[in-house]
C-alpha positions in Angstrom: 114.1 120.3 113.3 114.7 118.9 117.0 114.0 115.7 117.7 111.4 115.8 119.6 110.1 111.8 120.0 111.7 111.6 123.3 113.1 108.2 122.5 115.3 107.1 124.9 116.7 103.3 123.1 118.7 103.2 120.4 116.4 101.5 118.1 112.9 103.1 116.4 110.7 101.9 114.3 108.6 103.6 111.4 106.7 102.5 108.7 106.1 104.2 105.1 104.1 103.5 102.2 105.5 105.7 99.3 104.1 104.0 96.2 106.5 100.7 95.4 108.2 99.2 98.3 111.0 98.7 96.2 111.5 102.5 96.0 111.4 103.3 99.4 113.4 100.3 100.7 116.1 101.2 98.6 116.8 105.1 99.8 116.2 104.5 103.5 118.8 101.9 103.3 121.3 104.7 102.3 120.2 106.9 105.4 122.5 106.8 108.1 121.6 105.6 111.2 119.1 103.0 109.6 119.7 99.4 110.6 116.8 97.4 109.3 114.6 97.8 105.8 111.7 95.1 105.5 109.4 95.7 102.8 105.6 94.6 103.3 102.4 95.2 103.6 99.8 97.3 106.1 96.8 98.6 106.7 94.8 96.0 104.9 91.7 93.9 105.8 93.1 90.5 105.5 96.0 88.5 107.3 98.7 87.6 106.1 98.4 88.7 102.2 100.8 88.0 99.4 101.6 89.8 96.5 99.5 89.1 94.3 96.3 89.4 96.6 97.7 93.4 97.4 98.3 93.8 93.5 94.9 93.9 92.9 93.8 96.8 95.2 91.1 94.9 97.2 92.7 93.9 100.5 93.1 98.1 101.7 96.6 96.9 102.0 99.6 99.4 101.0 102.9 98.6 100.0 105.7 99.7 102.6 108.7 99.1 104.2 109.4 99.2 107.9 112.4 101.1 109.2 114.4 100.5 112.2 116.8 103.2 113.2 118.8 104.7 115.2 116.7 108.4 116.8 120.0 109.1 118.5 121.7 109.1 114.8 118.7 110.2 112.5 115.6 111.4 113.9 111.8 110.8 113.1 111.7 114.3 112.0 114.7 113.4 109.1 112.8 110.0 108.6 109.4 112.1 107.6 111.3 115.1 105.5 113.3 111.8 103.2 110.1 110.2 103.1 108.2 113.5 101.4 111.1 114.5 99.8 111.9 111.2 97.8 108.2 110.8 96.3 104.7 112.6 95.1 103.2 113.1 98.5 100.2 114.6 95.9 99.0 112.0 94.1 96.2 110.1 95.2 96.7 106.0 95.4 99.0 106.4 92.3 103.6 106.8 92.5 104.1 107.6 88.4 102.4 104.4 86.6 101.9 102.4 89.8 98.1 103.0 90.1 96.2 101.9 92.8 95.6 102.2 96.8 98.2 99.7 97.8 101.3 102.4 96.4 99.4 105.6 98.3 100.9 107.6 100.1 101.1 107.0 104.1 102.6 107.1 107.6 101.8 104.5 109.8 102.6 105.7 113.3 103.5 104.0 116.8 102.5 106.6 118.8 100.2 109.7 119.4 103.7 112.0 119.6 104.5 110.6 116.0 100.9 111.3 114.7 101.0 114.8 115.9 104.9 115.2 114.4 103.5 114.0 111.2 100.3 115.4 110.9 102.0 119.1 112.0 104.8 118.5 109.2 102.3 117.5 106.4 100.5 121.0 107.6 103.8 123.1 107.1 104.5 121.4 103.8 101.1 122.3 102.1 101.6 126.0 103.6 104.9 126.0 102.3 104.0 126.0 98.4 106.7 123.3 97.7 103.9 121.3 96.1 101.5 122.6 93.5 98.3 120.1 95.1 97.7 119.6 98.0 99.6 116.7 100.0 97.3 113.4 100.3 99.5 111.2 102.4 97.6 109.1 104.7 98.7 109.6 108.6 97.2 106.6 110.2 97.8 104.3 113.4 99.7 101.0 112.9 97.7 98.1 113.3 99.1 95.5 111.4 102.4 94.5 109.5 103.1 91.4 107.5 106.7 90.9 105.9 106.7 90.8 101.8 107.9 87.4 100.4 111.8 87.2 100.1 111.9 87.6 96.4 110.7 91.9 97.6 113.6 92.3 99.9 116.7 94.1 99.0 115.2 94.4 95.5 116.9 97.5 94.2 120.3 96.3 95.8 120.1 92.1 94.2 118.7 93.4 90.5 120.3 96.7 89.9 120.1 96.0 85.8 116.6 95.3 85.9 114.5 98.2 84.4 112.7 99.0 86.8 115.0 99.7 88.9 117.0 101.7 86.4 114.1 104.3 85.5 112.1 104.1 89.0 114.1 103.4 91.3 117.5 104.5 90.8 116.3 108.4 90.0 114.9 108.6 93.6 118.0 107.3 95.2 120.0 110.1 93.0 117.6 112.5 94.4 118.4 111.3 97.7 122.1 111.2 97.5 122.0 114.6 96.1 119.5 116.1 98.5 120.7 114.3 101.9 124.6 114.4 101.7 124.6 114.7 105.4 122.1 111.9 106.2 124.5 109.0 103.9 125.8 105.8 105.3 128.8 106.2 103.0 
């Protein structure tokens, strides 16, 4: 696909919910022409939540990460195919045994051009037959961000050895790597 944001800077910004932040933080800081990876939380009812407030499903909040990239490098069409190409875009408020509405599946867009990019992508996909259910993912308006505490940044990358990160996390990077040669930073 063409880019068709009609960005102009150098710098975008996108945020993703894909089930653990930790997840998603740790491909899109493999994609090329990605500068920034903040993992947090959106699209909640409260300000300024912490963990373990979003860990028990009541604030509305989701897990994500926010992305600043390059659109001359890597465009928001890219950013959208990793994004449903790296998780279960088919399972309700649930990414494997994290259950709950704060690891659903959603986009949280800037503008009306990215709603209707995303919303006409998510419309190919389940047309395609690539999934067997239909996709879920949340396409909604970014209203609110608020930054994770430090211990939730660069997780994948400071605790490689940790389990988690060895039987969650690590697979989707793999299928990232192997998926998206062209799209590396290496």
């Amino acid at each position: 696909m063409t880019d068709t944001t009609n960005n102009t800077t150098d710098k975008a910004m996108i945020t993703f919910g894909a089930g653990c932040f930790w997840c998603t933080e740790a491909v899109f800081l493999g994609v090329k022409g990605v500068e920034r990876v903040v993992s947090g939380y959106s699209g909640g009812k409260i300000k300024n939540p912490c963990y373990r407030e979003i860990c028990t499903g009541a604030t509305g909040h989701a897990e994500v990460t926010q992305i600043t990239y390059n659109p001359t490098i890597v465009s928001y069409e890219t950013m959208l195919e990793i994004f449903w190409n790296t998780h279960d875009p088919t399972t309700l408020n649930q990414q494997g045994a994290d259950i709950g509405s704060q690891y659903r599946s959603v986009i949280f867009y800037n503008t009306e051009n990215e709603r209707i990019i995303a919303e006409e992508y998510k419309k190919q996909l389940d047309k395609s037959g690539l999934y067997k259910g239909p996709i879920v993912t949340e396409i909604s308006p970014l209203v609110n961000f608020y930054t994770a505490e430090e211990d939730h940044q660069n997780y994948y990358a400071l605790n490689p050895d940790q389990g988690y990160c060895q039987y969650v996390i690590r697979p989707k990077v793999e299928k990232f790597r192997e998926k998206f040669i062209a799209e590396r930073k290496d």
